[in-house]
N, C-alpha and C positions, 0 to 999 in steps of 0.2 A: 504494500500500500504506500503510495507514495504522499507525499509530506499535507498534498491542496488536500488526497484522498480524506487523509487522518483528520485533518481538522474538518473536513466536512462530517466525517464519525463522528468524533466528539460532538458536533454542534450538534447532530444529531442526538446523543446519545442525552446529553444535557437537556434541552428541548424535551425529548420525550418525558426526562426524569419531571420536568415543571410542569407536563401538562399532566400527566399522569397522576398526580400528588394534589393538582388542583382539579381537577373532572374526574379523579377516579377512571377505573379501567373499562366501564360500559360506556363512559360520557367522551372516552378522548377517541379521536379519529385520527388519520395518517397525515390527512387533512392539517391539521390541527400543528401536527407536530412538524410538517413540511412546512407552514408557513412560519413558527416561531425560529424553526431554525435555518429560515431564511436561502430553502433551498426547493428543487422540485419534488411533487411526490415519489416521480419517475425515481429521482437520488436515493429516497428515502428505501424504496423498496430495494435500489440496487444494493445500499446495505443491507438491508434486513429482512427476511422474504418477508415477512407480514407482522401483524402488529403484536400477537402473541408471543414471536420471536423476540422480539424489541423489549416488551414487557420484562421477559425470563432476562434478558444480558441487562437489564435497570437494575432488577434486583438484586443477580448473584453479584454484579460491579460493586453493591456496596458491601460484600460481606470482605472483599479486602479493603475496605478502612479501616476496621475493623482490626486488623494487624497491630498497630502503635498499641490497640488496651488489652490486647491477648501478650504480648511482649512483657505490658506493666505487670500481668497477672502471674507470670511466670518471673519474676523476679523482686519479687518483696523479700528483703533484706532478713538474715536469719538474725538479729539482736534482741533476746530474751529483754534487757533492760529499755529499748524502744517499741517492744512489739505493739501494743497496742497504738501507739503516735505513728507508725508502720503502717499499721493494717489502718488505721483511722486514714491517713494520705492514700490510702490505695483505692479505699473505699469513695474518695470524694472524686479521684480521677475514675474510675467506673460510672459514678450516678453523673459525672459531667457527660461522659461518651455515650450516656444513653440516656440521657432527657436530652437531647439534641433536639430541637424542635423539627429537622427535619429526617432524625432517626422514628419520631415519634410517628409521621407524618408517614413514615415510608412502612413501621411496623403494622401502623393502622389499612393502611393500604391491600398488605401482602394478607391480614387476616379476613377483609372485607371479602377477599377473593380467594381464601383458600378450599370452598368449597367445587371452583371451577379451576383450580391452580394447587389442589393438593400434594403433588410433586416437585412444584414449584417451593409453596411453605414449607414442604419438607427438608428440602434440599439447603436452602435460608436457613431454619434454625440450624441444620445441624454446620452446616459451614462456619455460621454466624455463634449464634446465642451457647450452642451445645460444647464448641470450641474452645469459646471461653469458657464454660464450667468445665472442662474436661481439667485446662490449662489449670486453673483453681484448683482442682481438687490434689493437682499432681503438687501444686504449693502447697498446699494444707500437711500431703502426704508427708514432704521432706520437713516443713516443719513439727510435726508428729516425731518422725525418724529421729530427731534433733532431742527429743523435749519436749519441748515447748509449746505444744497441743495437744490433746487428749483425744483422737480422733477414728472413733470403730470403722465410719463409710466417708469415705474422703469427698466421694462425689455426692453425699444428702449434704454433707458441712456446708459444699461449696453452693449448691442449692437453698442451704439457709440461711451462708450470707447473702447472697443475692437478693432473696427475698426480703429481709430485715432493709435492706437496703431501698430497694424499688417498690414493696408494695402499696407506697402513699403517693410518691410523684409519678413514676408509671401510671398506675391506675387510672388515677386522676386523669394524666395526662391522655390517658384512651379514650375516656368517655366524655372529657370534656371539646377536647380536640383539641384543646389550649395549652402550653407551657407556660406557666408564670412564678417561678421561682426564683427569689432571691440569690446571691452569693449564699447570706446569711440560712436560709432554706435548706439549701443544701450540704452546708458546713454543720448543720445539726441532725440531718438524715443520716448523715456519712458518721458522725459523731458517737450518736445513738448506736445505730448498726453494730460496727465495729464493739464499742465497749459489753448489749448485749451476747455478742455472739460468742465473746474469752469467757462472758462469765460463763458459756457452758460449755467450751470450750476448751480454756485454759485448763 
C-alpha cells in the first residue's frame, strides 16, 4: 500500500470509527463514512469489501491501544513497604484507560450489537478486556510467589480488583452514556479499590 493509499485507510478507518460511535451500526451507511472521510464510496469499498468488514477492523484496531495498560499491569513493582501506594497508582492508571469516554462509547457500541456480532464481542473481550485480566492475575501470581499476597485463584483476584474498581464509573458510564468524573472521582475509586482488595488480600 503505498503512502496516498494508507492515508486514505486511515481516513477511512477514522471516519468510520466517528460515525459508527455517533449512528451506531444500523444508522451508519458507506455513505456516511465516504463523505466524512472525504473520499468516494467506490474508495471506501476498495478498502473494505463492505460495511460489516469495516465494522470488525474498528473494533479489533482498538484492542491494540490497549497495549500501554496491559504493559502497566504486568509490571507493578514487587515492594512489600509501597504495595498498596503501588497497587493504588496502578489502579488509577487502569480506571483512566477505561473510563475513556471514547472506550466507553466504543464498549457501548460493541455490546448494543453483540447479538448480530457475537464473534465479533467475543473476539474484543478476549483480545481486549480478558488480556488484561489474564496479565493481572499472572501479577497477582508472582506477587503471591513473593509474599506478599494471599492468593488461592489469581484470575477471580484479578476479576475482583477490576470490579472494586469499575463497578461505579463503568456502570454509570453504560447507562448513562455520559463520563463525568473528576480527577478527584477517580483518585478515590482507585483509592478505595486498591486498599479494599489487600484487606482480603494481603
Amino acid at each position: 500500500m503505498d503512502s496516498r493509499s494508507a492515508r486514505k485507510h486511515e481516513a477511512i478507518l477514522e471516519a468510520a470509527t466517528n460515525v459508527f460511535l455517533d449512528k451506531g451500526y444500523a444508522g451508519t451507511s458507506m455513505d456516511d463514512i465516504a463523505k466524512l472521510a472525504a473520499v468516494s464510496k467506490q474508495t471506501v469499498y476498495k478498502h473494505f469489501s463492505d460495511k460489516e468488514k469495516l465494522f470488525a477492523d474498528i473494533v479489533l484496531a482498538t484492542t491494540d491501544r490497549l497495549d500501554t495498560t496491559i504493559d502497566l499491569l504486568a509490571e507493578l513493582p514487587t515492594d512489600d513497604a509501597n504495595l498498596e501506594e503501588n497497587l493504588t497508582r496502578l489502579a488509577r492508571q487502569f480506571l483512566t484507560a477505561l473510563t475513556d469516554p471514547r472506550v466507553i462509547q466504543l464498549r457501548r457500541l460493541i455490546i448494543a450489537n453483540a447479538d448480530f456480532f457475537p464473534d465479533l464481542g467475543t473476539e474484543w473481550y478476549e483480545r481486549g478486556f480478558q488480556r488484561g485480566l489474564t496479565t493481572l492475575a499472572a501479577t497477582f501470581q508472582r506477587l503471591a510467589d513473593q509474599g506478599l499476597l494471599r492468593v488461592d485463584d489469581p484470575l477471580l483476584a484479578a476479576n475482583h480488583f477490576s470490579g472494586l474498581l469499575l463497578w461505579i464509573p463503568v456502570n454509570k458510564a453504560m447507562f448513562t452514556g455520559r463520563v463525568q468524573y473528576t480527577e478527584a472521582d477517580l483518585d478515590r475509586y482507585a483509592a478505595a479499590g486498591a486498599r479494599v482488595f489487600l484487606a482480603a488480600y494481603r
